[in-house]
MARNUFI-168545 format. One line per 3 residues: number of its first residue (from 1); for each residue y, x, z of C-alpha. Coordinates in nm, 2 decimals, always signed. Example, Ala and Ser with C-alpha at 12.3 -4.5 7.8 and 13.67 -1.06 7.14 Angstrom:
1 = -0.45/+1.23/+0.78 ~ -0.11/+1.37/+0.71 .
END
This chain:
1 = +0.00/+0.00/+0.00 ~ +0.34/+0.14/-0.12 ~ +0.57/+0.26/+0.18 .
4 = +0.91/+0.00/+0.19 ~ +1.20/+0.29/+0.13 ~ +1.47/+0.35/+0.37 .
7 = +1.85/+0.35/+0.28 ~ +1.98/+0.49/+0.55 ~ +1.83/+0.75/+0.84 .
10 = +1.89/+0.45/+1.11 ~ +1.61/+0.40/+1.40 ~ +1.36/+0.23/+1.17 .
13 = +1.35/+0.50/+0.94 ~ +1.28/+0.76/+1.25 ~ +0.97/+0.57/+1.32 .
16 = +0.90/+0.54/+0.95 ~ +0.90/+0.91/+0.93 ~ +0.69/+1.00/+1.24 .
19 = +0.39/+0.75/+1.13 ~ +0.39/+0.91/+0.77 ~ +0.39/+1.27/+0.93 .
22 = +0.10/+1.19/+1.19 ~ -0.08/+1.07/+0.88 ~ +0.04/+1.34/+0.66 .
25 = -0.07/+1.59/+0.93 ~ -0.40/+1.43/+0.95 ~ -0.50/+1.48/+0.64 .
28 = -0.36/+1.79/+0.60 ~ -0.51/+1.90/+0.99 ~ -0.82/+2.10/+0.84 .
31 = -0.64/+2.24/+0.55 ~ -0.37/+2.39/+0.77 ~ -0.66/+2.55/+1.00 .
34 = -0.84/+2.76/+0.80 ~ -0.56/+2.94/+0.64 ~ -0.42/+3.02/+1.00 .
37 = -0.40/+3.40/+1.03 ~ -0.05/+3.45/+1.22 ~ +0.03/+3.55/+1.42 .
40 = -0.31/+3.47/+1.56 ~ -0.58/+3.39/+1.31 ~ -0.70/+3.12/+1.59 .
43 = -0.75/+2.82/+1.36 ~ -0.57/+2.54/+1.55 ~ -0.20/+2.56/+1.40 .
46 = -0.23/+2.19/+1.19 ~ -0.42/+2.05/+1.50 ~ -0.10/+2.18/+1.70 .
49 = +0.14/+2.01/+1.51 ~ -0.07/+1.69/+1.47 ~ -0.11/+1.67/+1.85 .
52 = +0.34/+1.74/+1.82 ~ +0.39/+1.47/+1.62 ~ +0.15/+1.27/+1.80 .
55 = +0.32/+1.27/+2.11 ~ +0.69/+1.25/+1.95 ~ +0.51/+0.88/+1.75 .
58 = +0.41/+0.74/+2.10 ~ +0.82/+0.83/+2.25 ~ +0.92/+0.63/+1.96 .
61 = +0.72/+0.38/+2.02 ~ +0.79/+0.36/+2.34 ~ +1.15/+0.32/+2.24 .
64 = +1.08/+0.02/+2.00 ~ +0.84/-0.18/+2.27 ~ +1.10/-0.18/+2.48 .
67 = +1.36/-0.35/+2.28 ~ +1.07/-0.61/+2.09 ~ +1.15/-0.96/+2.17 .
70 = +0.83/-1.18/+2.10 ~ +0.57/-1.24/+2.38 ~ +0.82/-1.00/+2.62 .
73 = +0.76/-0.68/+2.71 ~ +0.80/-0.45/+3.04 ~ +1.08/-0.22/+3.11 .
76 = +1.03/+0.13/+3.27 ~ +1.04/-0.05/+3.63 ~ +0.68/-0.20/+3.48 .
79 = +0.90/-0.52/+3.51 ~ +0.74/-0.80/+3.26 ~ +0.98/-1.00/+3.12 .
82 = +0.93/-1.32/+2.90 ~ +1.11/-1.42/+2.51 ~ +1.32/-1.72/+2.75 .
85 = +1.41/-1.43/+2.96 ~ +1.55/-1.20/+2.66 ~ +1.74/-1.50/+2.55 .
88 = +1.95/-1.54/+2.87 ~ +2.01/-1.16/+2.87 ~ +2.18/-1.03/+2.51 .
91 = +2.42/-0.90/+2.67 ~ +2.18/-0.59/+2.73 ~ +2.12/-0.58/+2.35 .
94 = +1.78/-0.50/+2.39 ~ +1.67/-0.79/+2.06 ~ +1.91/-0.57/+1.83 .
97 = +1.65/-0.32/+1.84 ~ +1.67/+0.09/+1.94 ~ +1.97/+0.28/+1.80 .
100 = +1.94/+0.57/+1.61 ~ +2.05/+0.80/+1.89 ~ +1.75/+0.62/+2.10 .
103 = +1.49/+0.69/+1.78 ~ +1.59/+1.06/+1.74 ~ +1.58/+1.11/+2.11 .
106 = +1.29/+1.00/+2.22 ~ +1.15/+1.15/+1.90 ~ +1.28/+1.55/+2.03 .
109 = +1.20/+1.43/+2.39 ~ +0.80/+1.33/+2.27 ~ +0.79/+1.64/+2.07 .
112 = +0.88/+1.86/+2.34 ~ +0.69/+1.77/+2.66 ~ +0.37/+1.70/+2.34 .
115 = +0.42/+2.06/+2.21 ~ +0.16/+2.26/+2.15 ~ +0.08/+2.62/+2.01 .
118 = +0.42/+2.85/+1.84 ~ +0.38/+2.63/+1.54 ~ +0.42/+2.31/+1.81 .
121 = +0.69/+2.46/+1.99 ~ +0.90/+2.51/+1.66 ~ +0.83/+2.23/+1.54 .
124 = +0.96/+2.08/+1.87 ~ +1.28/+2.24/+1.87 ~ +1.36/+2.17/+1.45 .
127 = +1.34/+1.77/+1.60 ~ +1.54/+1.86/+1.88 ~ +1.83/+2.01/+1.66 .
130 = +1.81/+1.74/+1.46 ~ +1.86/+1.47/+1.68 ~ +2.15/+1.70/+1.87 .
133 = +2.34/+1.63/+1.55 ~ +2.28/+1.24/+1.51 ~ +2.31/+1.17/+1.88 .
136 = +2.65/+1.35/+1.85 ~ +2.76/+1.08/+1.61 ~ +2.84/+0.82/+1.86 .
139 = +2.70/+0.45/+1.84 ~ +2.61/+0.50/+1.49 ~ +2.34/+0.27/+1.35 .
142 = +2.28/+0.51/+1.08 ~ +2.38/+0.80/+0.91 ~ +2.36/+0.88/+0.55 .
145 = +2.30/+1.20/+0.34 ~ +2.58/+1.41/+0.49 ~ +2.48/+1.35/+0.85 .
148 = +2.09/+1.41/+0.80 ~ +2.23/+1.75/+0.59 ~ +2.42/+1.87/+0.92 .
151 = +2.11/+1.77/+1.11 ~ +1.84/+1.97/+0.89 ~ +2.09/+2.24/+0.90 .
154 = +2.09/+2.24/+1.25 ~ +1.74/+2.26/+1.32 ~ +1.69/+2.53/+1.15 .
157 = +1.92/+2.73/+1.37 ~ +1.88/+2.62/+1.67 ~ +1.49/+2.68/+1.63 .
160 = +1.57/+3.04/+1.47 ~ +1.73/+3.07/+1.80 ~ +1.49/+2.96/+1.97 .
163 = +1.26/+3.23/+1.92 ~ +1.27/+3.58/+2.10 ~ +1.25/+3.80/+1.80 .
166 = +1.24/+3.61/+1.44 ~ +1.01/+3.70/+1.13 ~ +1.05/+3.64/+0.77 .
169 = +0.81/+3.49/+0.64 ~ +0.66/+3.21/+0.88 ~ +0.81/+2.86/+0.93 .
172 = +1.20/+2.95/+1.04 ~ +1.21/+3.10/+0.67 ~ +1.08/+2.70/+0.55 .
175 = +1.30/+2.58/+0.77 ~ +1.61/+2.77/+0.62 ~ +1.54/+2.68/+0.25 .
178 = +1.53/+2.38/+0.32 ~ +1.80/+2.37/+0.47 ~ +2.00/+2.57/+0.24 .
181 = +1.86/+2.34/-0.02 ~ +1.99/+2.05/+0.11 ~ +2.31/+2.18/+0.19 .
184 = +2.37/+2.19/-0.20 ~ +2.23/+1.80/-0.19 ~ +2.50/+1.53/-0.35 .
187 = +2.38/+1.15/-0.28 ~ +2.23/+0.94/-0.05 ~ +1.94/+1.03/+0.24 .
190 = +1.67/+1.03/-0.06 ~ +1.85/+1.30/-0.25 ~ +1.87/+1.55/+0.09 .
193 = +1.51/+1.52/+0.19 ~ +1.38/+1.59/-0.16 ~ +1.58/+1.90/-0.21 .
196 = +1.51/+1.99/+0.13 ~ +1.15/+1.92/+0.04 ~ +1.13/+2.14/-0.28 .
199 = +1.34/+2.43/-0.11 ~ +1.13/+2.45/+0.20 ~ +0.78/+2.41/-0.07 .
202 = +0.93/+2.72/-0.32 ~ +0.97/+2.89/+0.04 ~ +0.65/+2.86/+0.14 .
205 = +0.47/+2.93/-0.22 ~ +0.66/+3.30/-0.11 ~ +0.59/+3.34/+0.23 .
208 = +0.27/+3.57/+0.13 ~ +0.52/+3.81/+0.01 ~ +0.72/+3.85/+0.29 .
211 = +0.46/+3.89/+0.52 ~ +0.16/+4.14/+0.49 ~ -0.10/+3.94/+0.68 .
214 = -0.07/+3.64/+0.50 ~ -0.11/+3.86/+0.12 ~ -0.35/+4.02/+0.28 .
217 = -0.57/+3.71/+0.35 ~ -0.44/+3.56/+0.03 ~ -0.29/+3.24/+0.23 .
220 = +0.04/+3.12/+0.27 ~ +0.24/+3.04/+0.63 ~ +0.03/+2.77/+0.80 .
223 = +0.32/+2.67/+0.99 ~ +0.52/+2.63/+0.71 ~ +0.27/+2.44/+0.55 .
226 = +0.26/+2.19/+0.83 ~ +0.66/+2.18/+0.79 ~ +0.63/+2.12/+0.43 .
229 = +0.39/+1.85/+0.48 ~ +0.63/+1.70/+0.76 ~ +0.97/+1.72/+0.47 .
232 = +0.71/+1.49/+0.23 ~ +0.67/+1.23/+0.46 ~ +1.02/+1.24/+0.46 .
235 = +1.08/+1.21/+0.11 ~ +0.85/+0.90/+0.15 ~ +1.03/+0.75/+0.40 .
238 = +1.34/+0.74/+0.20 ~ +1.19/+0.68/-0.18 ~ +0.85/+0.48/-0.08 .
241 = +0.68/+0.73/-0.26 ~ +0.51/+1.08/-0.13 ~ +0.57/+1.41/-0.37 .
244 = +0.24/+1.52/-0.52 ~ +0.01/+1.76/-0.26 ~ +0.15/+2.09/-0.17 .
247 = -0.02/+2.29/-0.44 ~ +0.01/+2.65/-0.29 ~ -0.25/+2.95/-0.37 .
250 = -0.44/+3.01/-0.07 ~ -0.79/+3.12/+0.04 ~ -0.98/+2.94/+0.31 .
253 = -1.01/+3.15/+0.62 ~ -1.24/+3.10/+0.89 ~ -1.15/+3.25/+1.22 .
256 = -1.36/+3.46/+1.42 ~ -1.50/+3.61/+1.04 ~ -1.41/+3.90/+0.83 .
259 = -1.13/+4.05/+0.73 ~ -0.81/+3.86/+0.83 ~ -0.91/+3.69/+1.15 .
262 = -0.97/+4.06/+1.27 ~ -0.59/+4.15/+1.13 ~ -0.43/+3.96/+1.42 .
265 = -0.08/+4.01/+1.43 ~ +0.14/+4.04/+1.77 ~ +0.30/+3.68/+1.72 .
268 = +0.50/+3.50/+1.51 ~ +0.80/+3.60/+1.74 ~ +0.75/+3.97/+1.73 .
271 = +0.73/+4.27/+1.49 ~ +0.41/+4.29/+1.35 ~ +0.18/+4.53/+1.42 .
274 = -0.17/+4.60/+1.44 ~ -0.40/+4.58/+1.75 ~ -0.57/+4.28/+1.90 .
277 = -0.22/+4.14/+2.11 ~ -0.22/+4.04/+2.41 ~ -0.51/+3.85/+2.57 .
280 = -0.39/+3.52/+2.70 ~ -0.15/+3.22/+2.55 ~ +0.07/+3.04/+2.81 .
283 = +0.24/+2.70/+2.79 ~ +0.40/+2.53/+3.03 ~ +0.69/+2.24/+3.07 .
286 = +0.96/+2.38/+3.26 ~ +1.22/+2.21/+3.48 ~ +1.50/+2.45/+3.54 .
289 = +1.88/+2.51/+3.49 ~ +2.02/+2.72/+3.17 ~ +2.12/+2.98/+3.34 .
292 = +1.75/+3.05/+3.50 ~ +1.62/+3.01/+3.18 ~ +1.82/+3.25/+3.04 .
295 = +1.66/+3.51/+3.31 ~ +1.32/+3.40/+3.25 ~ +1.36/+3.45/+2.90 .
298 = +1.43/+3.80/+2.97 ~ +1.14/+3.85/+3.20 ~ +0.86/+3.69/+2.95 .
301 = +1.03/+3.89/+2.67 ~ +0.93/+4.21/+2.85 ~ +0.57/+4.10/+2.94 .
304 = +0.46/+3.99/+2.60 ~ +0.52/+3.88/+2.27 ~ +0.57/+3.54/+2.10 .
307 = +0.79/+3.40/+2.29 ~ +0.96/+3.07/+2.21 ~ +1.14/+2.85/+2.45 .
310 = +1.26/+2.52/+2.35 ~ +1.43/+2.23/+2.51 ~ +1.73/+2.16/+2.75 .
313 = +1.95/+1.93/+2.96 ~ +1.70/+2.05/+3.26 ~ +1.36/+2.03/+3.06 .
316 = +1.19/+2.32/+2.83 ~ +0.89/+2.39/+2.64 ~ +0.81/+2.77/+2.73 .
319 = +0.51/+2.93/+2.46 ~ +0.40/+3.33/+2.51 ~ +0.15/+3.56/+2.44 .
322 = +0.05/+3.76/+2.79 ~ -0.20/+4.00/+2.92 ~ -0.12/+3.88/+3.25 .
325 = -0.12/+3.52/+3.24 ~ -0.05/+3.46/+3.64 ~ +0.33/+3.66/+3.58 .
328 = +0.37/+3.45/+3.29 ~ +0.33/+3.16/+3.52 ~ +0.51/+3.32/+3.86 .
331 = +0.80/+3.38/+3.62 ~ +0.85/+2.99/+3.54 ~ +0.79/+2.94/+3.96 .
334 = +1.10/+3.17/+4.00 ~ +1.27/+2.97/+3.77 ~ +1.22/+2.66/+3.82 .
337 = +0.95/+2.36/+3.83 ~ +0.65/+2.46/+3.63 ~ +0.39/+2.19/+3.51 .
340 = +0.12/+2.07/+3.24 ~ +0.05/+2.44/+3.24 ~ -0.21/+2.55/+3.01 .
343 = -0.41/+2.93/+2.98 ~ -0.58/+2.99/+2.70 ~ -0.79/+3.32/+2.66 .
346 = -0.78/+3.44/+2.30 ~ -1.13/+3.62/+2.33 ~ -1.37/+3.37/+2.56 .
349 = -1.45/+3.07/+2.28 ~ -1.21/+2.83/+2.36 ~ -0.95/+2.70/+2.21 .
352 = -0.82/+3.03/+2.03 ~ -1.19/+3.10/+1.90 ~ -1.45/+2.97/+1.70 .
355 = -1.71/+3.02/+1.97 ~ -1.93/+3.23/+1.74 ~ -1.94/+3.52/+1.96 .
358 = -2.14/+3.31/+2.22 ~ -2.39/+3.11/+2.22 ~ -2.35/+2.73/+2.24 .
361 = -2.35/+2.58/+2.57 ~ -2.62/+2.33/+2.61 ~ -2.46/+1.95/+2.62 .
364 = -2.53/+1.74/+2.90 ~ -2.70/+1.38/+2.85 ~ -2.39/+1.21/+3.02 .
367 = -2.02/+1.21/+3.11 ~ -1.73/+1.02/+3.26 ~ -1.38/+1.10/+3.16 .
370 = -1.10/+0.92/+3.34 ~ -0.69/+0.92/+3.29 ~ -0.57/+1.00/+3.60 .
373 = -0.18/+0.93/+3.75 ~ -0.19/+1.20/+4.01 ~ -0.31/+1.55/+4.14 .
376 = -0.50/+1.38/+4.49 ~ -0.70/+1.15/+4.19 ~ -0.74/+1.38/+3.98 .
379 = -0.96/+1.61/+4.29 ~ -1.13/+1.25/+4.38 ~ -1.26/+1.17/+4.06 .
382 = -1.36/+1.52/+4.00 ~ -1.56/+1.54/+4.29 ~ -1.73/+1.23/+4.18 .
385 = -1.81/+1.40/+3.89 ~ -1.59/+1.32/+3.65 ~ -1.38/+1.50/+3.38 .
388 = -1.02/+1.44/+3.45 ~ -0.69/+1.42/+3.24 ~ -0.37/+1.40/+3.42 .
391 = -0.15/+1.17/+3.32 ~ +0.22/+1.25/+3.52 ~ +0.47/+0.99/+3.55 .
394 = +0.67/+0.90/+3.20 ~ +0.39/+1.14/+3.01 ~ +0.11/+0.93/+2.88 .
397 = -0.15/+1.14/+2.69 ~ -0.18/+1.14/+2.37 ~ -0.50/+1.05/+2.18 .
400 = -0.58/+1.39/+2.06 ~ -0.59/+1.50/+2.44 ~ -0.81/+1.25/+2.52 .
403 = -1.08/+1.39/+2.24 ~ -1.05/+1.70/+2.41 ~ -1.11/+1.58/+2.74 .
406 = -1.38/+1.48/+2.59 ~ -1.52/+1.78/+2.44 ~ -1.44/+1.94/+2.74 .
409 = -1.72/+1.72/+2.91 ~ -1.98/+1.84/+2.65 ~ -2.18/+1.58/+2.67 .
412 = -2.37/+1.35/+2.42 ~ -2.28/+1.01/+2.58 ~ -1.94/+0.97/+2.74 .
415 = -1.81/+0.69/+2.95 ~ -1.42/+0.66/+2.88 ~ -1.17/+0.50/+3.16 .
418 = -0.79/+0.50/+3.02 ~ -0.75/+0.35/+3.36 ~ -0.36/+0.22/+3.20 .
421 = -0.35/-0.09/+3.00 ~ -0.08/+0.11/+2.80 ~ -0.38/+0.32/+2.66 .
424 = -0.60/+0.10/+2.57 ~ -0.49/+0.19/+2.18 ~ -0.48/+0.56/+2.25 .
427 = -0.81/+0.58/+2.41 ~ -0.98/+0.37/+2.17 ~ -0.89/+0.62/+1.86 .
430 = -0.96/+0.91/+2.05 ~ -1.34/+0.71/+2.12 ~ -1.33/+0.66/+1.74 .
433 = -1.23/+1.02/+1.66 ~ -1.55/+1.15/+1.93 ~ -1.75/+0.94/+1.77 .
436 = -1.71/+1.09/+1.44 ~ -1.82/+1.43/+1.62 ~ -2.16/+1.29/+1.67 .
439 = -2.09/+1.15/+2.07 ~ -2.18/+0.81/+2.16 ~ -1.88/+0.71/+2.37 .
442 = -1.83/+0.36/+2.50 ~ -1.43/+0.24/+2.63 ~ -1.40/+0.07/+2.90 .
445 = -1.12/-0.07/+2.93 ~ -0.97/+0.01/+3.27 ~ -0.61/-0.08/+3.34 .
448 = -0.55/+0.09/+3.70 ~ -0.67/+0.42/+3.86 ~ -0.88/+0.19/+4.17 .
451 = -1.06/-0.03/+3.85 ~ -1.20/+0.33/+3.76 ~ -1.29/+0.41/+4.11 .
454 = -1.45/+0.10/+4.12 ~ -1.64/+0.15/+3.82 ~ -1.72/+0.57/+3.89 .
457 = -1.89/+0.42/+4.26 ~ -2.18/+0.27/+4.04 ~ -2.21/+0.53/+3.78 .
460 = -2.55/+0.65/+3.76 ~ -2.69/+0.91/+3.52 ~ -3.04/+0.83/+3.51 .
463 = -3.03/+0.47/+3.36 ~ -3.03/+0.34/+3.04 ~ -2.65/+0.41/+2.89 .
466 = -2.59/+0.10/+2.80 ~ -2.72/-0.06/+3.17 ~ -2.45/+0.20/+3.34 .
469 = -2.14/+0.09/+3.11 ~ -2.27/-0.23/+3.21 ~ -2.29/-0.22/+3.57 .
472 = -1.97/-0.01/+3.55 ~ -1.74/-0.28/+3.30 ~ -1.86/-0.53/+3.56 .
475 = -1.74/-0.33/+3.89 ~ -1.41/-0.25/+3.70 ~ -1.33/-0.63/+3.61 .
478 = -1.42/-0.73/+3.98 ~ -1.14/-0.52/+4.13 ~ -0.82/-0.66/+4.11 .
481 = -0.54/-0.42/+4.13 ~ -0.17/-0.40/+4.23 ~ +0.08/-0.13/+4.27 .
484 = +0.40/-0.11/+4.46 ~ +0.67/+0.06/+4.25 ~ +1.09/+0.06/+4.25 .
487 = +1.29/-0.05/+4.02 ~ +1.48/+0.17/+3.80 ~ +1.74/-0.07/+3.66 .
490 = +1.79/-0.41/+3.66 ~ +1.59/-0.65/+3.49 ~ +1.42/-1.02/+3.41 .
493 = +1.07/-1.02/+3.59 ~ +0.85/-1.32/+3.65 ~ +0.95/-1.33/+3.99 .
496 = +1.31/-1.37/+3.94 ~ +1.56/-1.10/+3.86 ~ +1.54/-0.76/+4.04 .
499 = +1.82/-0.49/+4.06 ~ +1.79/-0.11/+4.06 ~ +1.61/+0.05/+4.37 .
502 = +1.45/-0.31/+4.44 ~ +1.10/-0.28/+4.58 ~ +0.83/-0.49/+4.34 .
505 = +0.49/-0.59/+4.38 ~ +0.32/-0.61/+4.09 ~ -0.02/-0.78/+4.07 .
508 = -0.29/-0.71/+3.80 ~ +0.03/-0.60/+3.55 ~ +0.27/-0.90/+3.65 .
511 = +0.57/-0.87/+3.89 ~ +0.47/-1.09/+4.24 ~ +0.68/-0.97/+4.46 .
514 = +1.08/-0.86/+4.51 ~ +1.19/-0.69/+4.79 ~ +1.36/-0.42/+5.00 .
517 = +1.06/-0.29/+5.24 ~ +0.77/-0.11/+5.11 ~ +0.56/-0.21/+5.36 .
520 = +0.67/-0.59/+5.38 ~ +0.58/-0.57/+5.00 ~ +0.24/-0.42/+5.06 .
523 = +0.17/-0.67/+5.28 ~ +0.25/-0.96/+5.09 ~ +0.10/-0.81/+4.79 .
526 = -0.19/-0.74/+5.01 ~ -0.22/-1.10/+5.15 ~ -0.23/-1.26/+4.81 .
529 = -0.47/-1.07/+4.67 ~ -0.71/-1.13/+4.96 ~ -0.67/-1.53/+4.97 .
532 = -0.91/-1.51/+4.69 ~ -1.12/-1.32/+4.89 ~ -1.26/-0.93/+4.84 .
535 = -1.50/-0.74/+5.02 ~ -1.32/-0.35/+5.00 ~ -0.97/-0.28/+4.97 .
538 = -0.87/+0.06/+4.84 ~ -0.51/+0.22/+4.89 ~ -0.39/+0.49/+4.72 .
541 = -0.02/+0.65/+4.86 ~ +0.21/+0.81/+4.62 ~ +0.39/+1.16/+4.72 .
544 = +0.70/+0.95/+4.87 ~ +0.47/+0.69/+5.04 ~ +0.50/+0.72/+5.40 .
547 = +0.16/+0.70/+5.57 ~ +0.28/+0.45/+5.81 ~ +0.23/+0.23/+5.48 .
550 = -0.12/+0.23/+5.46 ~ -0.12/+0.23/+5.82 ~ +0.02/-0.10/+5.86 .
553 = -0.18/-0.23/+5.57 ~ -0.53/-0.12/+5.75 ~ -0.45/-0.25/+6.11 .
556 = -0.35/-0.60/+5.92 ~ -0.71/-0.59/+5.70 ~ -0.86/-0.54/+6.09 .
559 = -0.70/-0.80/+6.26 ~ -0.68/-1.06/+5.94 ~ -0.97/-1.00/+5.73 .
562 = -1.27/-0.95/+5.97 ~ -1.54/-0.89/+5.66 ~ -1.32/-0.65/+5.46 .
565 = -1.33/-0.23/+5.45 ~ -1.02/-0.01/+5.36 ~ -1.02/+0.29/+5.25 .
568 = -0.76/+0.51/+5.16 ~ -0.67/+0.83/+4.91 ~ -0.37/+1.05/+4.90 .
571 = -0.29/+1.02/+4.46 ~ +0.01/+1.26/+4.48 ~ +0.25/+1.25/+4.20 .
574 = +0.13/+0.89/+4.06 ~ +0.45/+0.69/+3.98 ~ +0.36/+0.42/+4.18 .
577 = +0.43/+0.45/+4.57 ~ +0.13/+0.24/+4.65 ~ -0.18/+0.13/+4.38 .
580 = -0.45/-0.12/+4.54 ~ -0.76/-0.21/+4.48 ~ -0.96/-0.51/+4.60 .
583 = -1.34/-0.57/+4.48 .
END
């Protein structure tokens, strides 16, 4: 079905873009693989910007559900609000849809705290200059060919800068033609992105000459391939029509093999050289100021190589190449908040490797993965058994994390919670995806951290698997659950209208309650889920839940509720102050 063209570069046509690129990138994913050789010839640079652009679609998304106006929708309080409800409240402009400077933020903001990989990070911080420029532009519903010509030309230098020491020859040279080439653009939005398109594919085609490891392997810059690929879809979005497939000589590559995968380069940020680089790659969001950043910057600089740090307004992206992976991640300490932080080792068949120099790891007959909102979960479920992915507030994962949880398991039948009705979507494709991988997975469809508890309690092994996802579906859809949250802003709610920092009780998704005590809001929330009976109540406290919650709420299941157990987690940093569970 032919894509409907876009006039302008307005909200819709930020979404329109991100879906074409996912599904650009998706086809492209393999290609862009195997002809990864820098700087790391690790095979994972078009599944790095797939997982990019993955997270930057769900941010957008995000943006759009928020402002749709049939059937109502829930605002970041997790207040539900009705159609009726929007009607009485235009004034908040929510049924006139996201603005552009929404679209293009949430689409850097996705991008950055999704990024993975140098090719990731880049990629990350190209959106992010972009959307500096349009969100500069006021209350603009749109811009046309001059603003998205400012904007291209400001990615490419603010990811230039980006990058400790810039080489020739990798994706900030794609990134500059096309930019240069649509600098000498005249027309509308459609006119920019195809000579942006066509400066950053010549540009590409020559990368192999500017940079001996990619002539040597005969391939062109797999980051710049994945760029290229992203500068179609948005030649689609604006003419309804993709260019032709990016027909570049290159040979296909598998890491791990002969000749280039051996020729691994320092890093896309550094001066090439020869040698094996350093041993580990470390990732990790950042909260900090500029100023600390600035330091750190230094500091990572002088322990290793390919170094990129992206981001802003208090959050970064921080990507290196270390030997010594713990002062890669004391530096961010020193600097700030460090989180999501990921080690890989480029030697030890994982993500960097193509686990040839090993062999396989025997699979396991069965597995539980589980979405989980805090760190105190996370060490429950894992002690149950599970494999975890944490999900921190505002962050929901994205479908490709989910198959690697997955994988991680290595096992040849996986039971899936999402435990977040939010993911229902995500985990389903990334069940899909698994299943194409030869792993019988089966979804169920959790929509709260204490349904998945329910359900991991009768998880057993040794039965049949479709008696276990069973028994488990039906101990999941017993347990009602509730959560006691604040409100961020004011809102509509089925419980009336609640203002910022009001207390709400929401029961099995909807709000119940409004108040101004935690505990008085437990309690009620707590009372009405028992009148219909329940045999086990589970509490789980948030980080800024006082225990004298939990407290009160157990001494009134005593005195109250004579048949009923409590039991009660710590979840940490969950969202929620209070989640229950009653079975």
């Amino acid at each position: 079905m032919a894509q409907v063209p876009q006039r302008f570069f307005d909200a819709l046509a930020v979404r329109t873009w991100c879906g074409l690129s996912l599904r650009a990138l998706g086809r492209a994913r393999e290609e862009i693989d195997a002809i990864n050789v820098y700087p790391v010839a690790d095979g994972d640079t078009g599944t790095n910007l797939y997982l990019t652009v993955e997270s930057a679609v769900a941010a957008v998304e995000a943006v759009f559900a928020a402002h749709e106006v049939d059937g109502g929708t829930r605002d970041a309080s997790g207040a539900r609000y009705t159609s009726e409800d929007r009607d009485a409240s235009k004034a908040r402009d929510t049924a006139d849809g996201p603005s552009l400077a929404d679209a293009v933020g949430a689409m850097a903001h996705g991008a950055l705290i999704g990024a993975r990989g140098n090719s990731g990070t880049i990629l990350a911080q190209l959106l992010r200059g972009m959307a500096q420029v349009l969100t500069e532009r006021g209350d603009s519903a749109h811009t046309e060919g001059s603003g998205l010509r400012l904007a291209l030309r400001h990615a490419a230098a603010s990811a230039r800068q980006a990058v400790a020491h810039p080489v020739e020859g990798t994706v900030l040279t794609v990134a500059s033609a096309a930019a240069d080439a649509a600098d000498g653009a005249e027309g509308d939005c459609a006119e920019v992105a195809r000579a942006a398109y066509e400066g950053a594919r010549a540009a590409l085609v020559a990368t192999p000459g500017q940079l001996p490891a990619l002539e040597r392997a005969g391939v062109v810059d797999a980051g710049g391939h994945g760029l290229v690929t992203v500068l179609a879809a948005l030649v689609e979005t604006f003419t309804g029509r993709a260019p032709g497939p990016v027909t570049v000589p290159h040979a296909r590559v598998e890491p791990g093999g002969e000749g280039p995968a051996e020729e691994r380069a320092t890093g896309e940020c550094a001066e090439e050289g020869g040698g094996g680089g350093p041993a580990f790659e470390v990732i990790y969001l950042l909260e900090a100021e500029d100023a600390a950043v600035a330091r750190l910057r230094r500091r990572l600089d002088a322990l290793g190589d390919s170094l990129v740090v992206v981001g802003g307004d208090g959050l970064w992206n921080v990507h290196v190449h270390v030997d010594d992976a713990g002062a890669a991640v004391e530096a961010g300490v020193e600097a700030g908040r460090p989180y999501r932080i990921r080690i890989t080792h480029f030697g030890h068949g994982d993500a960097h490797t193509t686990g040839a120099e090993r062999p396989p790891r025997e699979r396991t007959q069965r597995a539980v993965v589980a979405v989980v909102p805090g760190e105190g979960l996370a060490a429950l479920y894992t002690e149950a058994g599970a494999t975890t992915l944490l999900a921190r507030p505002g962050e929901p994962p994205a479908s490709g994390e989910l198959v690697q949880a997955v994988r991680r398991a290595h096992a040849r039948e996986v039971v899936l919670l999402p435990n977040d009705a939010e993911l229902r979507h995500t985990a389903a494709a990334a069940a899909e995806q698994a299943r194409t991988e030869g792993v019988r997975v089966a979804l169920i469809p959790t929509r709260s951290a204490v349904q998945g508890i329910a359900a991991l309690a009768v998880h057993e092994p040794e039965r049949r698997f479709d008696e276990d996802v069973v028994a488990m579906t039906s101990a999941a859809g017993a347990t009602r659950h509730a959560e006691v949250t604040v409100a961020e802003r004011q809102s509509w709610t089925t419980a009336g209208i609640c203002q910022a920092g009001d207390v709400l009780g929401l029961i099995d998704g909807d709000v119940a309650v409004i108040g101004a005590d935690v505990s008085e809001v437990a309690a009620t929330v707590l009372d009405r889920m028992l009148s219909a009976g329940g045999e086990l109540v589970t509490l789980v406290l948030g980080d800024e839940a006082p225990q004298a919650v939990a407290d009160r709420l157990e001494a009134r299941v005593r005195e109250a509720y004579l048949a009923v157990d409590t039991v009660v987690y710590r979840g940490g940093r969950q969202g929620a102050l209070l989640l229950v569970g009653v079975e």
